[in-house]
matplotlib code that plots the C-alpha trace (Angstrom):
import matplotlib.pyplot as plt

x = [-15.3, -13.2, -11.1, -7.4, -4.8, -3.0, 0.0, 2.2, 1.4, 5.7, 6.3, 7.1, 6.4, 9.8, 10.1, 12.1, 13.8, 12.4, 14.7, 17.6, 14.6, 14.2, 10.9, 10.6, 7.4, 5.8, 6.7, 3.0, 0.7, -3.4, -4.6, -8.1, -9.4, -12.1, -13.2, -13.7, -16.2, -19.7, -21.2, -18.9, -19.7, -18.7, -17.8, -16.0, -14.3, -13.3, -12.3, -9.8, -8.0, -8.7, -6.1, -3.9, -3.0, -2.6, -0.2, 1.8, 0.8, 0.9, 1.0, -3.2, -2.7, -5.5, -6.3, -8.8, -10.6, -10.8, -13.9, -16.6, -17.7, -14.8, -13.5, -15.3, -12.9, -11.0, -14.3, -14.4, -11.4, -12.0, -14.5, -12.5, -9.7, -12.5, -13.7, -10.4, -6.9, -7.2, -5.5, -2.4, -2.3, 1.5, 2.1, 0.6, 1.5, -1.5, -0.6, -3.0, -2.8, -4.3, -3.5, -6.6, -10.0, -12.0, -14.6, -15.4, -14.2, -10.4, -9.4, -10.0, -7.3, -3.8, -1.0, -1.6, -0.8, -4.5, -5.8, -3.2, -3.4, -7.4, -7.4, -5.3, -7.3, -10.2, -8.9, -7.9, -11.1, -12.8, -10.2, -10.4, -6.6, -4.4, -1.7, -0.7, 2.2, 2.9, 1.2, 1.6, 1.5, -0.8, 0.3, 2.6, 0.9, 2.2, 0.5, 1.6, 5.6, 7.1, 8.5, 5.2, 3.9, 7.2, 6.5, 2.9, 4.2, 7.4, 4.6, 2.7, 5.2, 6.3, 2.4, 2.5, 0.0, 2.3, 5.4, 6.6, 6.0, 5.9, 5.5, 3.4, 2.7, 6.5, 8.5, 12.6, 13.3, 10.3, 11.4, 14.6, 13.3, 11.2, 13.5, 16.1, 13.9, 12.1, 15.9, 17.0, 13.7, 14.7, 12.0, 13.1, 11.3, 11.7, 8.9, 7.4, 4.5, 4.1, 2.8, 5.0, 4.7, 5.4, 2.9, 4.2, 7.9, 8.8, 9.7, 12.7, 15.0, 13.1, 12.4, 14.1, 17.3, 16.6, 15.0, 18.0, 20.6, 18.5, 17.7, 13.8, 11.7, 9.7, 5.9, 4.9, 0.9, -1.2, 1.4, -1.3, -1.8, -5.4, -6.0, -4.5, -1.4, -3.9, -5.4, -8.8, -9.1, -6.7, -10.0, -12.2, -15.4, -14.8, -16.1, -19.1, -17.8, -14.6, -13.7, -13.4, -17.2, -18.1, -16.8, -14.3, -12.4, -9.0, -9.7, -12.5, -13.1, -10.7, -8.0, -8.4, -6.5, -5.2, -1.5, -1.9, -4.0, -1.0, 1.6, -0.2, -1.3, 2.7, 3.8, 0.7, 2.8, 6.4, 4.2, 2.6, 5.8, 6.9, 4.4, 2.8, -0.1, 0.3, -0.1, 2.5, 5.0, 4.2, 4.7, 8.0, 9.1, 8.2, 9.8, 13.0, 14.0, 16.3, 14.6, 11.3, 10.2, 6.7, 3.7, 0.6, -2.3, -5.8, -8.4, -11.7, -11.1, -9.4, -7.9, -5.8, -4.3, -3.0, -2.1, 0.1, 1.5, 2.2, 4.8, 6.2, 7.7, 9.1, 12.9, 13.6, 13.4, 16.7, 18.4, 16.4, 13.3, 14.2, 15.4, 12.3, 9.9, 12.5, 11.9, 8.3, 7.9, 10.7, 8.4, 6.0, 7.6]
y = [-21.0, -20.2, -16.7, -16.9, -14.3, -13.0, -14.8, -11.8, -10.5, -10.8, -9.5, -5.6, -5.0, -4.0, -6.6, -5.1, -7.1, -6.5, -5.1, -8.0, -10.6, -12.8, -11.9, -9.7, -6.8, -5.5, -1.8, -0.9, -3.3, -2.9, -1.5, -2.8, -0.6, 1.6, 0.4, -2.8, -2.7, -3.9, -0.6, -1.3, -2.8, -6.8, -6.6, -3.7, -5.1, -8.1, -5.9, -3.8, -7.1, -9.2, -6.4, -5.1, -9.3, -9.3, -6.2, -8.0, -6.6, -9.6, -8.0, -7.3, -5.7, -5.8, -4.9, -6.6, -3.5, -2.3, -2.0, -0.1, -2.4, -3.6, -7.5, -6.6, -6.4, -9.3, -10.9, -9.0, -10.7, -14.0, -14.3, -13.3, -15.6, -18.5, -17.2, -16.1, -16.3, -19.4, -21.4, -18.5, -18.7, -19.3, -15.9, -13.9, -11.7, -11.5, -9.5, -8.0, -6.3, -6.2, -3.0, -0.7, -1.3, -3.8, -5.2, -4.2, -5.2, -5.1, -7.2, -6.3, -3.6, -2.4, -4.8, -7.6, -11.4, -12.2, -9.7, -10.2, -14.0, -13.9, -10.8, -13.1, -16.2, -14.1, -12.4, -16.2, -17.2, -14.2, -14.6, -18.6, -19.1, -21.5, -18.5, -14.6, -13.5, -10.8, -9.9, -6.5, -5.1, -1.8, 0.6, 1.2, 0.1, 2.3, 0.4, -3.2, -4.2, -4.3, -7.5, -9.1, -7.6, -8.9, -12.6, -12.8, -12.2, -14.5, -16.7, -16.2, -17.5, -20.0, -21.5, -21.1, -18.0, -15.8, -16.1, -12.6, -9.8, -6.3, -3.3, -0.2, 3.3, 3.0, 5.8, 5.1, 4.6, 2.5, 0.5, 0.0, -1.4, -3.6, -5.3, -6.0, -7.4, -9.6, -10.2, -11.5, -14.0, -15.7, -13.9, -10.7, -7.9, -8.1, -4.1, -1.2, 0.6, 3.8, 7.2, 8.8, 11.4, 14.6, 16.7, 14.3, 13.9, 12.9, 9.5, 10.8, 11.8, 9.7, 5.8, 5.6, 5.8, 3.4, 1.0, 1.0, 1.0, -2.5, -4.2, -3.4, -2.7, 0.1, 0.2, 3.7, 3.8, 7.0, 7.9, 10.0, 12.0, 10.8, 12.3, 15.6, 14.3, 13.8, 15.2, 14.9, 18.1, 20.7, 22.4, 25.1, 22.4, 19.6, 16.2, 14.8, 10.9, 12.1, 11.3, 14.8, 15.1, 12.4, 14.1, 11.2, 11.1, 10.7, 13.5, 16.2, 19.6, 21.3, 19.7, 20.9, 24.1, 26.9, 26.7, 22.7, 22.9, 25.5, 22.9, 20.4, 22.5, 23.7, 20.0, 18.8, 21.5, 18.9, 15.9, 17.2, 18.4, 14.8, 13.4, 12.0, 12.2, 13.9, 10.4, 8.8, 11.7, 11.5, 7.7, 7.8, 10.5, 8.2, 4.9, 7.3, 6.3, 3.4, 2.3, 1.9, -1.0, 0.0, 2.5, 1.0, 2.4, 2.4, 2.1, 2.8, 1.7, -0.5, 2.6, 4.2, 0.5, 0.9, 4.2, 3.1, 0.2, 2.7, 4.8, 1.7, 1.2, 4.4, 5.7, 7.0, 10.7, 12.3, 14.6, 18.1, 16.2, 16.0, 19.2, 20.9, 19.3, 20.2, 23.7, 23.5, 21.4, 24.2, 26.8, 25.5, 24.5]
z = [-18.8, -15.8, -16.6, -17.7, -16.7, -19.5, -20.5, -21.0, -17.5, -16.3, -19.6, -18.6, -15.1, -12.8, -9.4, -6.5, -3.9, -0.5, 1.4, 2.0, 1.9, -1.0, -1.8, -4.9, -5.3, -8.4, -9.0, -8.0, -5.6, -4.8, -2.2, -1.2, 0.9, 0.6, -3.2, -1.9, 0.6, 0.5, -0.8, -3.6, -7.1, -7.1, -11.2, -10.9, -7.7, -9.8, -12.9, -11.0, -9.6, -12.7, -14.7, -12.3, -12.2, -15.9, -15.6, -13.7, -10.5, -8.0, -4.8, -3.0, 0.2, 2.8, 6.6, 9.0, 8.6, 5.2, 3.7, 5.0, 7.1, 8.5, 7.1, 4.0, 1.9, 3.0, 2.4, -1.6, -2.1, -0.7, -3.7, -6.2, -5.0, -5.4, -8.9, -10.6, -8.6, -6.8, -9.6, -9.1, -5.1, -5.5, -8.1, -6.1, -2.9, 0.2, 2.8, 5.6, 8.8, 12.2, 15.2, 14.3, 16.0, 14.7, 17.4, 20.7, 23.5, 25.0, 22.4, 19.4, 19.0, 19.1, 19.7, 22.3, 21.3, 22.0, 19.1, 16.9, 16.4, 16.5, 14.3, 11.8, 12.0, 11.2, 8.1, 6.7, 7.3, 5.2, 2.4, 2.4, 2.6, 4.8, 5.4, 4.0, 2.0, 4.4, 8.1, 9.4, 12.6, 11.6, 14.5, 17.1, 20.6, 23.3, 25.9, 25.0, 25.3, 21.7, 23.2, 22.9, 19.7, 18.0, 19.9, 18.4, 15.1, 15.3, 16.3, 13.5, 11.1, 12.9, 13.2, 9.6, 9.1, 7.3, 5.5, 6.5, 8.8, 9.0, 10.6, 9.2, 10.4, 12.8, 12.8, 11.9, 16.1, 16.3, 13.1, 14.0, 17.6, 16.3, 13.3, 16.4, 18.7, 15.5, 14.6, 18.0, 18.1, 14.2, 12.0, 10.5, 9.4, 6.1, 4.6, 6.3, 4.9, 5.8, 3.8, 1.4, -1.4, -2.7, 0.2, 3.1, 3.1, 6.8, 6.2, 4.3, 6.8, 9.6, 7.9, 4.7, 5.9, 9.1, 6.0, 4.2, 7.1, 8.1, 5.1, 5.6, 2.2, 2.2, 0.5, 0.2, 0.9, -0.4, -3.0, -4.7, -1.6, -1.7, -5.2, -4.9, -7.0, -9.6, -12.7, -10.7, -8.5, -11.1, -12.7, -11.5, -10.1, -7.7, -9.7, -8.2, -8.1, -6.2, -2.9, -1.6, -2.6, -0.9, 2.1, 2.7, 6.5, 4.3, 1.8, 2.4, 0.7, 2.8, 2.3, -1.7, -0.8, -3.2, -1.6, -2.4, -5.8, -6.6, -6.1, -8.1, -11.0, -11.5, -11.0, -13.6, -15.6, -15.3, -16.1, -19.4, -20.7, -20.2, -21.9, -18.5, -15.7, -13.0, -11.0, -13.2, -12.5, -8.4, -8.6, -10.5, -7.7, -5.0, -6.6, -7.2, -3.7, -3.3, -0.4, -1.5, -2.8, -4.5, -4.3, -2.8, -4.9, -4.5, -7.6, -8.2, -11.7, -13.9, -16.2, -13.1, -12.5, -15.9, -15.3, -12.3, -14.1, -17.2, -14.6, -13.0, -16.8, -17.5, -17.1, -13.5, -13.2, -14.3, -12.2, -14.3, -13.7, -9.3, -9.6, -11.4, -8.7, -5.8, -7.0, -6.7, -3.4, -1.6, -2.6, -0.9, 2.4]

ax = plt.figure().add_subplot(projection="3d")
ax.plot(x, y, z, "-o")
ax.set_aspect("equal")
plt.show()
């Protein structure tokens, strides 16, 4: 019997307009990124998606070179489009990316028209889908005119790959360049995705105000900082199935700290008094910003989906609550 999603799944979830676009975002989207490679269990793989969908999360966001190894998990989630979603292609959100390396070669990275398109065509292929939801440009290119980065992906619309674009890992300046040239060809940039929350705070007086000033949504990616802004690393041991033990290149042993356990055992402090993870109290701090349109989680389990989808549900932070983690995050500075 082919798998249902359940029919409440719109029921509580919160959908944000994207910037001035039409297009409306869950509260919290999937990541699939480094839990969906081929190292990676294919169940598990299809549990996390198989109930973030039925939480109403409808937005799976993918790069040519997620996995490990890279197009894998473009390739994860190409099966479980062909097993489960495929009958709700049109209620859910694909977007993907291309500007990191992904083969050898001079073009297979960056920013050129020549990568850009092939990179795309690729992806479809691996997913089994006629067009994305969303195509990003992954990186500023400082060697390849912004005019033609913008052209390829006006292009890409216009052939009918993508419905949107974006732009990801641009600073404000850069953002603001690139929605005027995207503007002045007919295809705006309608999100950014860039890192946000509590330990990285940049984008607040650099991209949040260009995002709003231009009508650009904003997806904040690693919301979590990596799983310090969890309950994961506050104890005296580091847990063996974590991604700092496994000596991860986005989170490794010395990043854990005391100056940054400190800040995340007093804020763990806020959250239980409010009845709350410290993940749930971290997303509801980053989706306090008017210009952000939702947190881009990873999983490595259905239960933190939930989690995520729990915060996305609760009250925004009052003004004590900013204030009380202001305090702490000052401290720190």
């Amino acid at each position: 019997m082919r798998w249902q999603a359940a029919a409440s799944r719109y029921d509580a979830m919160p959908y944000r307009r994207c910037g001035a676009s039409g297009l409306r975002l869950p509260a919290i989207s999937l990541g699939l990124w480094h839990n969906f490679g081929d190292a990676a269990d294919p169940a598990r793989q299809r549990e996390i998606v198989r109930t973030a969908f039925d939480l109403g999360v409808t937005a799976f966001d993918l790069a040519n070179n997620y996995g490990p190894p890279p197009g894998s998990a473009e390739s994860s989630f190409g099966r479980i489009l062909a097993q489960d979603l495929r009958p709700y292609r049109d209620e859910i959100v694909v977007s993907t990316k291309a500007g990191y390396t992904m083969w050898p070669g001079p073009y297979g990275d960056w920013g050129s028209r020549k990568y850009l398109v092939a990179s795309l065509d690729q992806s479809l292929d691996r997913m089994g889908l006629e067009y994305v939801d969303i195509f990003y440009h992954h990186r500023p290119d400082p060697a390849t005119p912004l005019e033609e980065t913008m052209a390829a992906l006006d292009h890409i619309v216009r052939s009918g790959r993508a419905l949107y674009v974006g732009v990801s890992n641009y600073t404000g300046e850069q953002t603001r360049l690139a929605a005027s040239e995207l503007r002045r060809l007919g295809t705006p940039c309608i999100v950014n995705q860039s890192r946000y929350n509590m330990f990285v705070r940049k984008a607040e007086s650099d991209l949040l105000p260009v995002l709003e000033q231009e009508g650009i949504g904003g997806i904040a990616f690693s919301p979590l900082a990596q799983g310090l802004l969890t309950d994961r690393y506050l104890g005296s041991a580091l847990p063996g199935d974590s991604r700092a033990a496994g000596n991860s290149a986005f989170l490794r042993t010395e990043h854990l700290t005391e100056d940054s356990l400190r800040v995340a055992r007093a804020l763990h402090a806020i959250a239980e008094g409010g009845g709350q993870s410290l993940a749930q109290l971290a997303l509801r701090w980053v989706l306090r910003q008017p210009a952000v349109t939702s947190a881009l989680i990873g999983a490595s389990k259905p239960a933190q989906v939930l989690d995520a989808v729990l915060a996305a549900r609760m009250p925004a932070l009052d003004a004590g609550e900013v204030e009380a983690i202001e305090g702490i995050l000052r401290r720190d500075a």
